[in-house]
N, C-alpha and C positions, 0 to 999 in steps of 0.2 A: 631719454630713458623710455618714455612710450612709445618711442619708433622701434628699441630693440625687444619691447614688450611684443608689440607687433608683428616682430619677424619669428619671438623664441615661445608664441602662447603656449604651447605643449611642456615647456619648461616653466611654466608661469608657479609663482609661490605664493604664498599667504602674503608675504610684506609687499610683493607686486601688485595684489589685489586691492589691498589696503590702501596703494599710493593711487590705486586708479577711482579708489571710491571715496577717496579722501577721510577716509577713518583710519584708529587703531590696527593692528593687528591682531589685539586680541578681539578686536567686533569681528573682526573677520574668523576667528576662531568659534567663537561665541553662534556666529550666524551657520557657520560646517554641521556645530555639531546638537544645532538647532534646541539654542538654550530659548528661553520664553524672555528673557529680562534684557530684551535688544526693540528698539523702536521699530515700528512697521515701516517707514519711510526710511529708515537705515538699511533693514536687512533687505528690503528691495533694490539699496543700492547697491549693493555686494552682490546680491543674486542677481542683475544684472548686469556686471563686470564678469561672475562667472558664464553666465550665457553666452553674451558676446564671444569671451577669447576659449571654451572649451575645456575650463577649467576642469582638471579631475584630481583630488585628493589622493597624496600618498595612506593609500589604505595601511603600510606597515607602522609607518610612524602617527597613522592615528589611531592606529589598535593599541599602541605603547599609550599612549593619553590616557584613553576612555576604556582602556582594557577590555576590549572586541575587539575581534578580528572580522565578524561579521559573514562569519562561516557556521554552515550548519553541518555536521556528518548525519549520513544517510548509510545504513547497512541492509542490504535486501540478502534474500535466500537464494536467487537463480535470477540473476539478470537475461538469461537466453530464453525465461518465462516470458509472452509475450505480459501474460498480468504486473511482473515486476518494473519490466521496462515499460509500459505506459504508465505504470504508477510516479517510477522518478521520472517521466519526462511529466508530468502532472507537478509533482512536486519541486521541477528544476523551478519551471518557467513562474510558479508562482512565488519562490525565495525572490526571482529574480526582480518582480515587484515591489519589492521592500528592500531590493539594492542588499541581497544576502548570498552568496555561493554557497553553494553543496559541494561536497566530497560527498565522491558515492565510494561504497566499498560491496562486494561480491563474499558472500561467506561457502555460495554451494551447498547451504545448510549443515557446514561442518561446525561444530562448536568449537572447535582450534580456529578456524580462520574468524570467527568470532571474535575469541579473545584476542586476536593478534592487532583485530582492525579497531580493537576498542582502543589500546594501546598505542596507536598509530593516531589517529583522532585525539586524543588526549596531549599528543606529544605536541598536537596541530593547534593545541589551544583553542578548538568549535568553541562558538558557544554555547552549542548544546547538539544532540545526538536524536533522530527518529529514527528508529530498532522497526524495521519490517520484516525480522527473521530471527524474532526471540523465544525459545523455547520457553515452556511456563515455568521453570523454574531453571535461573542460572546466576549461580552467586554472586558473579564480578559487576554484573548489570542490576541485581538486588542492593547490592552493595552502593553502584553510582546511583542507585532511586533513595536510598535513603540518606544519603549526604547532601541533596538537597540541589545535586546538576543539573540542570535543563535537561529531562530526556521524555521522549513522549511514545509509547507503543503503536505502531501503525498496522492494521491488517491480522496483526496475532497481540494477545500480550501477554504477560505475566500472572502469577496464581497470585502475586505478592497485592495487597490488598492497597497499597501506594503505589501504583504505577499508575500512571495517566496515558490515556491510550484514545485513539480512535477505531473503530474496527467494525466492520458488516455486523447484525443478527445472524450470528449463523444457524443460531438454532433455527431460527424461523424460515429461514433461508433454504436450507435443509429441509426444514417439511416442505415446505413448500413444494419442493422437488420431489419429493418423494410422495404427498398426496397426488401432485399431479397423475404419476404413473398410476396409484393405486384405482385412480376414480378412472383411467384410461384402462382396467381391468386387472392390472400386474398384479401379483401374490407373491412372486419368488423373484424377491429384488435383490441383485447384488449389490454390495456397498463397496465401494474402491476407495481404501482409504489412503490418507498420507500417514506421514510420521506420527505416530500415538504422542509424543511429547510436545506436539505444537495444540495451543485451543484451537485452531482452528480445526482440525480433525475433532477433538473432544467433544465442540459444539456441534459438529456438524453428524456425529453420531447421536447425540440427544435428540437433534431434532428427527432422525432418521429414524430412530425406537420409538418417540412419538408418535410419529405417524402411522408407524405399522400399531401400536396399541388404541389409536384411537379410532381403526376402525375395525378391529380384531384380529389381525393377522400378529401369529405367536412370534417372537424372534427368532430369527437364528445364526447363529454365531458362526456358524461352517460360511453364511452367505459374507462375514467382512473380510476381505481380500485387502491385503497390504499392497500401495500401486507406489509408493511412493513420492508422490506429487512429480513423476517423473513421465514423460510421456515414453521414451522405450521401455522404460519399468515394468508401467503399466501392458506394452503392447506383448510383451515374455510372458507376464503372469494373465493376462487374457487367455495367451494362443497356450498355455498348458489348460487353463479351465477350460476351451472348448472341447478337449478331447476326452471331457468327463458326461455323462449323464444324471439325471435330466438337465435338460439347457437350463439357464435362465431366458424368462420372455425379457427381462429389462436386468438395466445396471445404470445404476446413480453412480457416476465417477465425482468427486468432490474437489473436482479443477480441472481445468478445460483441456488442459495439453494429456493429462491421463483419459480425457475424453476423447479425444484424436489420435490418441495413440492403440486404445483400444476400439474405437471403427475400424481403425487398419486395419488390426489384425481379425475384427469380426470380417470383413471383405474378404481380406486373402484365405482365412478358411472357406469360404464359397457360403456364406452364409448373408441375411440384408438386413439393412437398417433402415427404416425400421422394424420393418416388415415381420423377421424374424424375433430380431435383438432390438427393444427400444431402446434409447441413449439419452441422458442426460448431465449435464457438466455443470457445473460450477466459475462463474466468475464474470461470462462474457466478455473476452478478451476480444478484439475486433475481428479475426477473423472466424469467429461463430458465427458470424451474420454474414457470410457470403454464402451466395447461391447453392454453389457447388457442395456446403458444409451442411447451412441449416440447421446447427445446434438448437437445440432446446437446450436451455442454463439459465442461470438464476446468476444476475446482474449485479454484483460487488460495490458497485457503484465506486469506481476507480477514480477517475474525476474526484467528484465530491471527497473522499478520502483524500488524495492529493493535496487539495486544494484547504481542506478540515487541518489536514498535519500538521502546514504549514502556518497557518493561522495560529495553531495554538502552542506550538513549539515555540514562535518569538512572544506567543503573550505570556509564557512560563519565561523565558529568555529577560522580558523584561522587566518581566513581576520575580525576577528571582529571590529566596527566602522565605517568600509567601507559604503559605499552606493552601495552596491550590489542588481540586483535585477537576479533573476531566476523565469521564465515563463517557464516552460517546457513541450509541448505537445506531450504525445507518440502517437505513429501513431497504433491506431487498426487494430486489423484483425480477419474477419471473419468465422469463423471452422464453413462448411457445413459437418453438418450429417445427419442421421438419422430422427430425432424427428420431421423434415418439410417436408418429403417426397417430391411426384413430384411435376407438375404443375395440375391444379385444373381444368384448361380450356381452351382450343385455345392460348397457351403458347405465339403465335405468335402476338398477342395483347398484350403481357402485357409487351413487352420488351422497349416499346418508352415510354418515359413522354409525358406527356398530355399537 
């Protein structure tokens, strides 16, 4: 019997395991699914029977058991964002810690592929869902928050007052970026927004108004430009605003690929950065920090989110029913580069609020 163990470990079973560590089957069952009422001298005898032969659990037939399947769905807005895609490779690698798979799904920020991938994920049995491209309000995902499903808001979340979320400061995020310019001389800042119905634009226009009131500079509503959190979007509705008067000295873009999409087009109208146009983005996606780029952006802190999602989607996953709630704000920061160059005028004026 343990010579054809030896030849077939890849086919090895529970009742193989059992006969090799001289116990039940069910210890062996018991020690899988890491119940606490098993001797420590037993379950290191089974966990060394599975060492040796390479044991690996039929995960379908232990989802049927312990109903997990030990899948998470993951929905983002723009996987071709470089911020989305380091975000789920942040979030793969760390499910993959905890012996968890991700389903990723791509919405393009439609609210039909939305609904569709929610449906899809649900069909999949996740045990539970992180939303990184949820509008602040949308019914079907209000709906899975109050019935009580593992779902956790990553990066945006909901107006609904029970969602559990991790997400940047963006308000503060947002000043941040925008004192900086103010106190580097700028007055006449553009805003480059995204989509009005994600908070992350909502916030990140608070903190924008901020800034300009706390050092008196009046709003104006002619300077927020819709960019769509898309970088050709953004690079269309740029190359029409250059050909208006007065310039803008700066533009706060509120994500980095509408930040790169609008240098291009400040370049090919024969105009410089920062020289002319200062530039500032949102996110720090990696390649803000090469040479050739040199963003000035305010840090997301992608990692840490990633890593934050993951952590607290299986601790709702496994506290399910609880009345849990997670409010989590990461603390941004600032990456002064390049793209906003110096001060514009009498530096020594622009450091006090008004």
């Amino acid at each position: 019997m343990f010579r054809d163990i030896n030849k077939k470990k890849l086919n090895l079973t529970t009742k193989d395991i059992a006969k090799l560590a001289g116990v039940s089957q069910s210890t062996v069952s018991r020690v899988l699914n890491d119940y606490q009422n098993v001797k420590e001298e037993t379950r290191e005898k089974v966990l060394a029977v599975i060492r040796k032969y390479g044991y690996k659990p039929n995960q379908l037939a232990r989802s049927m058991v312990v109903k997990k399947t030990r899948n998470i769905g993951l929905i983002l807005a723009d996987i071709t964002n470089p911020f989305y895609s380091e975000l789920s490779k942040n979030i793969i690698d760390r499910a993959m810690t905890f012996d968890y798979s991700v389903l990723l799904c791509n919405t393009d920020n439609d609210p039909r592929a939305l609904e569709y991938y929610l449906d899809v994920l649900l069909q999949k049995r996740v045990d539970g869902i992180i939303f990184a491209s949820v509008p602040t309000e949308h019914s079907r995902v209000e709906q899975l928050v109050e019935s009580g499903f593992p779902c956790l808001m990553c990066n945006r979340h909901l107006n609904n007052s029970k969602n559990n979320f991790v997400v940047t400061d963006n308000v503060k995020g947002s000043y941040l970026a925008v004192t900086h310019l103010i106190r580097l001389g700028h007055e006449r800042i553009y805003f480059i927004s995204g989509p009005k119905e994600f908070s992350t634009t909502q916030e990140r226009l608070i903190g924008y108004k901020q800034a300009l009131a706390d050092y008196g500079i009046p709003y104006d509503e002619s300077l927020i430009i819709q960019g769509g959190y898309k970088k050709d979007f953004a690079y269309e509705v740029v190359k029409k605003l250059l050909n208006k008067k007065p310039l803008p000295t700066a533009m706060f873009c509120t994500n980095d690929v509408m930040a790169l999409g609008t240098i291009s087009s400040i370049l090919e109208a024969g105009y410089r950065v920062p020289e002319d146009i200062a530039i500032v983005g949102y996110d720090d996606i990696s390649i803000a920090s090469h040479s050739l780029v040199g963003l000035t952006t305010v840090d997301a802190k992608t990692e840490e989110m990633g890593v934050k999602a993951v952590d607290h989607i299986i601790h709702l996953i496994e506290n399910s029913g609880s009345n849990l709630f997670i409010k989590e704000y990461l603390e941004p920061e600032l990456k002064i580069r390049k793209s906003c160059g110096y001060y514009l005028k009498n530096p020594e004026k622009n450091l006090d609020k008004k």
